[in-house]
C-alpha positions, 0 to 999 in steps of 0.5 A: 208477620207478613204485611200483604196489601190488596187492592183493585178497581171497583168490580175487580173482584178483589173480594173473591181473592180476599176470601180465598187468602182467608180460606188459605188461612191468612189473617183478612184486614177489610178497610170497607167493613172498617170504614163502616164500623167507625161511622156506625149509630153511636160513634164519634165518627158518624157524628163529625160526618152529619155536621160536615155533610148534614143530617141528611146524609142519615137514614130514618133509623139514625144510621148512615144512608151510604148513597146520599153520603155518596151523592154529597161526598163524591160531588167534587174533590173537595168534598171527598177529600173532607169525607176521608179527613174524618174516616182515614184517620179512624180506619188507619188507627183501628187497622193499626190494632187489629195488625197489632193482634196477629200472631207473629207468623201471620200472613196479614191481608189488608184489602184497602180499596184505597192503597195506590191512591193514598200511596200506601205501597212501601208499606206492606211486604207485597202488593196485590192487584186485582184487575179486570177489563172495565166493560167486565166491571161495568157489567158486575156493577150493574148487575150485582148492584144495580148502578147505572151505566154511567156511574159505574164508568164514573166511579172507575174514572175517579179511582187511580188508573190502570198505569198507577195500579201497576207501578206498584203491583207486585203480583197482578191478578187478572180477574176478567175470566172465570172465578176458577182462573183467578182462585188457582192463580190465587191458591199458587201464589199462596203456596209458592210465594206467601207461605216461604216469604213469611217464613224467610221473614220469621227465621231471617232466612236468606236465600239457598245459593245457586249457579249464576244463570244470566239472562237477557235484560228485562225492561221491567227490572227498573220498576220493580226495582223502584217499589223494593227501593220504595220499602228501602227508603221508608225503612231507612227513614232519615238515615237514608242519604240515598237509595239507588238501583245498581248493578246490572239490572240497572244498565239497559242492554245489559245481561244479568242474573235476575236478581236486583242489586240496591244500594243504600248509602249512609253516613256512617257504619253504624248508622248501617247497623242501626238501622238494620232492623227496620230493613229486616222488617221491611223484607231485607233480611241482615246477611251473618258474616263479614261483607266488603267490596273487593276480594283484595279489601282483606278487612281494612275497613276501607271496603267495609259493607253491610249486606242484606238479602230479599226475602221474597222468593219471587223477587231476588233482591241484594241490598247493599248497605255502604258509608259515604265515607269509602268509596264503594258507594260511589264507584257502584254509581260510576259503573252504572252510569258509565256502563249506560253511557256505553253501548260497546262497554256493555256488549264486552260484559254481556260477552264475559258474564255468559261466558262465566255463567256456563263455565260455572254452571255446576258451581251451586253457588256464584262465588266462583263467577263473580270472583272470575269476573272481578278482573274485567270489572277493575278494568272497567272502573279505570275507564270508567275513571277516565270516562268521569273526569272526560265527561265532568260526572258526579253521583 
């Protein structure tokens, strides 16, 4: 099953992106009709709201009267906090049975207008944000709903910002255009992304090789490392002893291949393969096969790794999964810091991986580019030693 959150600001238009999905066949879970259903004439939800805020929160039938609910709860903090205390915990648990009921190849939707400021993100295999420039949404809001002005510009302000949506925003959706605009981006992503990440996740499938295709560093490498780092950590749970962005993507400067390189570091082995489920679950699929560090290491044990692949096919991801008992797991973060702390170090790299990229760009895989490349980055790590021991570095 594919767990996909979506989310955006009020007059985003997320639910004009829920219904297409749903049109495409994915399996739609709404938090807002939830959140009515648990609070309903009846239900032990609607009685804990009326001795919190008062019976005048209820309407004259005996249902909730949302807009006076609202003018209490949305007073201050405080008030809205209670207000969730009482509604989350019902909604999360009829969410939990309804994700429960999905067949297994599902591509599970949930659009919960609440997932950036509950910090919910690592949670689902991919992030959704729909967005729209806020006059846009002021004008949807008081014309569909009739709400005022300045209510409509409140409740926009009291919700998480545009800079918070973004850090976990795997896909953005810009929904300020015309409703055709974002129902292709829509139809696209399902097509292209969707369909073949729930597939990659069901079969555990990793991706097909390729020639090594180097490209200029990208800025927004660190924060998309960071959400995938975010799903790592909360799969590993406690096994975790940390979880960091290596490799090239992680020196700014540098060229690279766009593919993230992650490192989980744990005790021991076997806490890396106890905890290798939870990462295929999360989207890290468990690469077959031997995997150690150094192509001299001939199985000694010493090098050992366990290696996992992303199954999101818009986001390549390698996930390196080491004991803190050899030594990988820390010369991966002396490379990265040293390279950091470098500049010429980096332009030397850059110079050897563009020059391996072409003469193995026929290759159809990247074995020969990364075994070719081995000796320049041995030759780094005895500088990087000595850089180490000159600049007191530790991991």
């Amino acid at each position: 099953m594919l767990r996909v959150g979506l989310t955006g600001g009020i007059g985003a238009g997320k639910s004009t992106v829920a219904a297409r999905l749903a049109e495409h066949g994915a399996v739609l879970i709404d938090a807002d009709r939830i959140a009515r259903e648990v609070v309903e004439p009846g239900t032990e939800g609607l009685a804990e709201l009326v001795a919190e805020f008062g019976a005048e929160i209820l309407a004259a039938d005996g249902s909730l009267d949302r807009a006076a609910l609202a003018a209490r709860a949305f007073s201050d903090d405080g008030a809205r906090q209670r207000l969730n205390a009482i509604v989350h915990p019902r909604v999360g648990a009829r969410t939990a049975e309804l994700m429960a009921r999905a067949a297994a190849d599902a591509i599970v939707v949930h659009d919960i207008p609440l997932l950036v400021e509950g910090g919910l993100a690592p949670s689902y295999h991919l992030v959704l944000i729909v967005d729209a420039d806020e006059d846009v949404r002021v004008k949807r809001l008081v014309e569909s709903r009739g709400m005022p002005e300045q209510d409509a510009r409140n409740r926009i302000a009291a919700q998480a910002s545009t800079a918070q949506r973004r850090a976990v925003a795997d896909v953005w959706l810009d929904n300020s255009g015309t409703r055709d605009v974002v129902l292709a981006q829509v139809d696209a992503l399902w097509a292209d992304r969707l369909v073949p990440f729930e597939a990659n996740l069901r079969l555990r499938k990793p991706r097909p090789p390729r020639s090594p295709v180097v490209r200029p560093y990208d800025d927004t490498w660190p924060v998309q490392a960071e959400r995938a780092l975010a799903r790592v950590r909360l799969a590993a749970g406690e096994t975790a002893l940390r979880a960091d962005h290596i490799g090239s993507t992680a020196v700014p400067g540098l060229a690279a291949k766009d593919v993230l390189d992650l490192q989980l570091t744990v005790s021991t082995l076997d806490d890396a393969d106890a905890v290798a489920g939870a990462l295929s679950a999360a989207g890290f699929v468990r690469a077959e096969g031997h995997w150690y560090d150094h192509p001299q290491a001939g199985g000694d044990g010493v090098w050992d790794k366990r290696f996992h692949f992303g199954a999101d096919p818009g986001r390549p991801v390698n996930l390196h999964v080491r004991s803190a008992e050899g030594p990988a797991w820390r010369l991966a973060l002396l490379f990265r810091d040293w390279l950091r702390d470098n500049p010429g170090e980096v332009a030397a790299y850059t110079e050897v991986k563009r020059r391996l990229a072409k003469a193995h760009a026929d290759d159809g895989s990247v074995e020969g580019y990364t075994e070719e490349k081995q000796a320049w980055v041995d030759a780094g790590f005895t500088r990087a030693e000595q850089w180490a021991r000159r600049t007191g570095w530790t991991p």
